[in-house]
N, C-alpha and C positions, 0 to 999 in steps of 0.2 A: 536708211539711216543706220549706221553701225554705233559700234561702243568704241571708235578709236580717237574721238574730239578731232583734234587737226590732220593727223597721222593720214598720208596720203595712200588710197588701197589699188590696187593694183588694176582692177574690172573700173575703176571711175571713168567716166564718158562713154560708155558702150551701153548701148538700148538692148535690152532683152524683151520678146514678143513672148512671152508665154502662155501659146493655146494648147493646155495641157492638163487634165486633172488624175485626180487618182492618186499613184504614189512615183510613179519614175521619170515619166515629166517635171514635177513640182519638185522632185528631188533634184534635180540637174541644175532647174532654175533659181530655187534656196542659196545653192554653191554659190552660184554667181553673184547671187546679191550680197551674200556677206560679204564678197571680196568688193564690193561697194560699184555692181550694174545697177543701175535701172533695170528695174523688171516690171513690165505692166502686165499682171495675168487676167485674162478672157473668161470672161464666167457664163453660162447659161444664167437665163433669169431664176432657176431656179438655185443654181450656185454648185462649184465642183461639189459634185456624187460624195467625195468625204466629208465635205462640211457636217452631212450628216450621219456620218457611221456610227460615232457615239454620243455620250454626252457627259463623258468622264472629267474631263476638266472645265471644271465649273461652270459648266453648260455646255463649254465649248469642245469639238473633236478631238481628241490626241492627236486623231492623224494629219488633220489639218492643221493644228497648232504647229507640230514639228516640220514638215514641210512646207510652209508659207510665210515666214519671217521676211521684212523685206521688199516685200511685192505690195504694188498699187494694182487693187479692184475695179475694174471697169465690166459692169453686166451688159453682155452686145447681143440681140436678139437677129443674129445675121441671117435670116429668112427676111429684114426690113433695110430697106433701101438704104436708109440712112444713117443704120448702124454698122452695113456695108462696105459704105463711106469712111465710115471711122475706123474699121478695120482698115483698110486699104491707104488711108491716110497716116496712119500709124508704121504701116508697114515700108513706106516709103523712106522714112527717119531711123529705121531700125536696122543693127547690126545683126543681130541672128533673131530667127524666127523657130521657135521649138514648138511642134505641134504631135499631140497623137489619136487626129479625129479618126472617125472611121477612111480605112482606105479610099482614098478618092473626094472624101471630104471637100479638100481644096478644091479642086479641081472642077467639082462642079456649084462653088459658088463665084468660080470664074475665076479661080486663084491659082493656077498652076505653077507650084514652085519653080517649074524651072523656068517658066517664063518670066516668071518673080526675078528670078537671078539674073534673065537675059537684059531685061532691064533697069536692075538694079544689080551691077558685076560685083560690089562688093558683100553685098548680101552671104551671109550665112544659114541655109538652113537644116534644122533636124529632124526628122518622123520617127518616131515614135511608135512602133505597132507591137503585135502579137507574137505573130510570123516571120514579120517583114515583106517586103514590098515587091515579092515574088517568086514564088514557087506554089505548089499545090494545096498548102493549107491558108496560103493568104488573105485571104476570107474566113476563118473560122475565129471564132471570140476566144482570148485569150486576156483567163484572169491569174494571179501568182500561183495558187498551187496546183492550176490544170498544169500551166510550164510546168513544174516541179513532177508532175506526172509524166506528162512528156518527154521529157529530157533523160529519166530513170532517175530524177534525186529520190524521190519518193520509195522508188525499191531498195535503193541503197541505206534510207534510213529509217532508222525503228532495230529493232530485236529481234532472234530467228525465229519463223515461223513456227516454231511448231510450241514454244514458247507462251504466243498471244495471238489472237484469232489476226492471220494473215500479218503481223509483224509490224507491218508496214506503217508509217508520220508522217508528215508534214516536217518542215523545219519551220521551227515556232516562231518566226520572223517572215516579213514580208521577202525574201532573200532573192526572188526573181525580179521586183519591179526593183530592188535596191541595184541589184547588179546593171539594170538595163540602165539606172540611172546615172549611176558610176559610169559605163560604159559609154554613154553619150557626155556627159560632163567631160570627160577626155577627150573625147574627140572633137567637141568644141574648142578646148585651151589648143587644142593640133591644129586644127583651123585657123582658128585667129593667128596663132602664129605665121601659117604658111600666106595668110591672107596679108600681115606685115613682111613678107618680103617678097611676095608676089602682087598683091593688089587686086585682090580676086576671091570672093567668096568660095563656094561647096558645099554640095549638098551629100550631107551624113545621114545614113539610114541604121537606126539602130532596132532590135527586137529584143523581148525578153527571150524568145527561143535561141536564140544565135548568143547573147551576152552570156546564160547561163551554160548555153550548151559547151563553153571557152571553158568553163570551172568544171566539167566533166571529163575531162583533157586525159587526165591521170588515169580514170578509169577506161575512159575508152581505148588510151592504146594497151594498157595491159591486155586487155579484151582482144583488141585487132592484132598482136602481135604475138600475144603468148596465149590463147583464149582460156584465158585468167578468166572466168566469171564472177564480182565479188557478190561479197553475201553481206546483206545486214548483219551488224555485229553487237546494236547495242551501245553502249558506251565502253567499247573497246576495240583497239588499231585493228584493222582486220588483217596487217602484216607485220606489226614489230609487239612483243610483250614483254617484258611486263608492261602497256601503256591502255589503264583501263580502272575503271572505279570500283572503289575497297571501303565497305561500311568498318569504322571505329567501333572500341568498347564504347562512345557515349552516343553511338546511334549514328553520327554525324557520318558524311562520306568524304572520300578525299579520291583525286584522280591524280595516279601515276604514272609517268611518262618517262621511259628508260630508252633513249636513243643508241647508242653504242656500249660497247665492252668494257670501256672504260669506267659507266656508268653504273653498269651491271655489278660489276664489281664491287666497286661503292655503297650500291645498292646491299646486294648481300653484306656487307663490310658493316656497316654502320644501320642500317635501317631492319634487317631481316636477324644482325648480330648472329648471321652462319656463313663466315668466311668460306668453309669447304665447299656450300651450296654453289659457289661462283664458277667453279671447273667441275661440278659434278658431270655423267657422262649425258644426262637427260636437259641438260638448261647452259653447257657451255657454250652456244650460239645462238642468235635468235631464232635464224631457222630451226633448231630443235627444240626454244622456248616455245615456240610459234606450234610445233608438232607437238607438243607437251603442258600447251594452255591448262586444260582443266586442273592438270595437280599443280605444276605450279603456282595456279591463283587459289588454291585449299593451301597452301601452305603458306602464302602473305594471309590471306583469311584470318589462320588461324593467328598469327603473331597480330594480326594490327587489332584483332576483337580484344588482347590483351590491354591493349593499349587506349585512351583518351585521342582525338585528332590531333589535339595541340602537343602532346607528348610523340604523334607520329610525327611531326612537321616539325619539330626540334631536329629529331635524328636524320629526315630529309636533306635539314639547312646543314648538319654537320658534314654529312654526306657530300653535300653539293647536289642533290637531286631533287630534278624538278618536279613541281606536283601543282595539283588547281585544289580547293575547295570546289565541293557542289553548292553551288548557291541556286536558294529560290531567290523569288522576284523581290523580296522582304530585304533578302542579308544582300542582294544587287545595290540594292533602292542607299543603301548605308554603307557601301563599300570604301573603304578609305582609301583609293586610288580614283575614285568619280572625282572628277569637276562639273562644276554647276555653272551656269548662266541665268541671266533674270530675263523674257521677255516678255511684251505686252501682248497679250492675247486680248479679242473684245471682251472676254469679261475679266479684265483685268491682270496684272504684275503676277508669273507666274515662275517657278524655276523648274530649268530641266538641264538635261545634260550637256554637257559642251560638246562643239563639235570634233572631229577625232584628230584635227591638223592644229597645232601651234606656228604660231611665225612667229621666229625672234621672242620666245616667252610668251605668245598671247595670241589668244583667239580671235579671228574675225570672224563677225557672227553680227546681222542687224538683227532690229531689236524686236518691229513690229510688227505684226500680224495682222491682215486689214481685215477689217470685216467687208461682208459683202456690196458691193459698188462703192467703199469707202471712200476711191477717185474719180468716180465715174463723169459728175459734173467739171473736174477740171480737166482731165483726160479728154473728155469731149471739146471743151472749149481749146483745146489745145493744139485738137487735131479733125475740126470741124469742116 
């Protein structure tokens, strides 16, 4: 059920099979439901592994709040006959089927996707793995920041070693199952499409290894072409500068972002107030700012500690230069660019953020969060 009253959404009449927990499954199958699928998702009796990660919104998960809006619960203990049944009865009526059991899963509760498809041609379906569905690690367990290890995100971010013991973070967001999910959410809308003018399902094999390893792109050919090796930098470009964070006289920090010459300019012009600095012989190109990092950021240092952020960010807007505040999760949570949405979590009317797509001014977004087999008795009658 969406917040659109009569307004017709685009996913209506399409069954979505969601045996999926965690975060990049659930994230693919959320999408769909906003834009108004059916989604019935598959629970162990004990309930997707996030139900209980936390217990920060008022009993209930974050994690599972945010990616389950939407979706009818049905608990199917499919080691039993007859909840066997139900699955398979389910799958018969269904448009795509998104799974990320263990490899082979399917297969040996007699469910072989592709035989799935042979019989059902227009069937759509997606897996969901680690690795992906083969090569030599396709069997190894894969959770977001092992990928993020894997892939080199992890070396690439954090500050230089010698800095902080080994340098090295995490990106503070789940950012591999987000990507995988992303990554299969597409390829689903590809499908459907090609499935309306072919008449013909496909089977989509997506990984968190392969989805992030796409967003490694940049580094990796630098590497394979010019063997560029980059270096953790911190919060700052590892090849254009001035584009990197500058603490204020009131403590506060702001990030500067100088793309081209033009800006540079400007920069020095209105924000730095030393024209000459702009052609000097050590900072007239990036590649020389780039070779000349350390002084050039001692001498923003010094001009911006003069300064208040908000007194900085005047002379940015005069400028036309771009900048971010550093925001913690406090000045995020209050940021006057956030939209909010209301939805019903089991324990109750909660608001979070809207989704990141507008259509025509407005969010599709359903509303409700099931609790655990919250459909399970109709579900089954349904598809008995």
């Amino acid at each position: 059920m969406t917040n659109h009253g009569n307004q017709q959404l685009p996913m209506e009449g399409i069954r979505i099979l969601d045996a999926t927990h965690i975060i990049a499954g659930p994230f693919c199958a959320m999408i769909l439901a906003d834009m108004g699928a059916e989604v019935i998702k598959i629970e162990r009796p004990e309930g997707d592994f996030a139900r209980n990660y936390d217990t920060f919104v008022n009993g209930d998960s974050a994690y599972f709040v945010w990616l389950n809006r939407g979706k009818e619960s049905i608990v199917l203990n499919l080691k039993e006959k007859s909840d066997l049944k139900v699955l398979k009865n389910i799958i018969k009526k269904t448009d795509i089927l998104i799974q990320n059991l263990a490899p082979g899963a399917f297969d040996r509760l007699g469910l072989k996707l592709e035989d799935l498809r042979e019989e059902f041609p227009k069937l759509i379906t997606c897996s969901i793995t680690g690795f992906g569905e083969k090569g030599p690690y396709m069997k190894q367990k894969a959770y977001d920041m092992l990928i993020q290890a894997e892939t080199g995100l992890t070396d690439l971010t954090g500050v230089p070693e010698n800095e902080i013991e080994k340098g090295r973070a995490r990106v503070g967001v789940s950012v591999c199952d987000i990507s995988a999910g992303m990554t299969a959410l597409n390829a689903v809308l590809q499908a459907l499409i090609g499935r309306s003018k072919t008449g013909k399902g496909r089977h989509i094999s997506v990984s968190l290894f392969s989805s992030l390893s796409d967003w490694m792109n940049v580094p990796y050919l630098q590497y394979a072409y010019s063997k560029k090796e980059p270096k953790r930098c911190g919060i700052r470009h590892p090849t254009i500068t001035p584009y990197a964070s500058f603490q204020c006289g009131d403590k506060l920090e702001i990030l500067i972002g100088i793309q081209n010459e033009r800006e540079w300019v400007n920069f020095c012009k209105y924000v730095l107030e030393n024209e000459k600095l702009a052609s000097d012989k050590l900072f007239s190109s990036n590649s020389l700012r780039v070779k000349n990092t350390k002084m050039l950021e001692k001498i923003i240092n010094e001009k911006f500690e003069k300064n208040t952020r908000d007194e900085v960010i005047k002379k940015c807007d005069r400028g036309g230069i771009a900048y971010g505040r550093i925001s913690n999760i406090e000045q995020f949570s209050s940021h006057p660019q956030n939209q909010f949405i209301a939805i019903n979590a089991p324990s109750g009317e909660i608001k979070m953020v809207a989704p990141g797509a507008e259509h025509d001014g407005k969010h599709f977004f359903a509303k409700n969060v099931p609790r655990l087999n919250e459909n399970g008795d109709s579900i089954r009658k349904e598809f008995k």
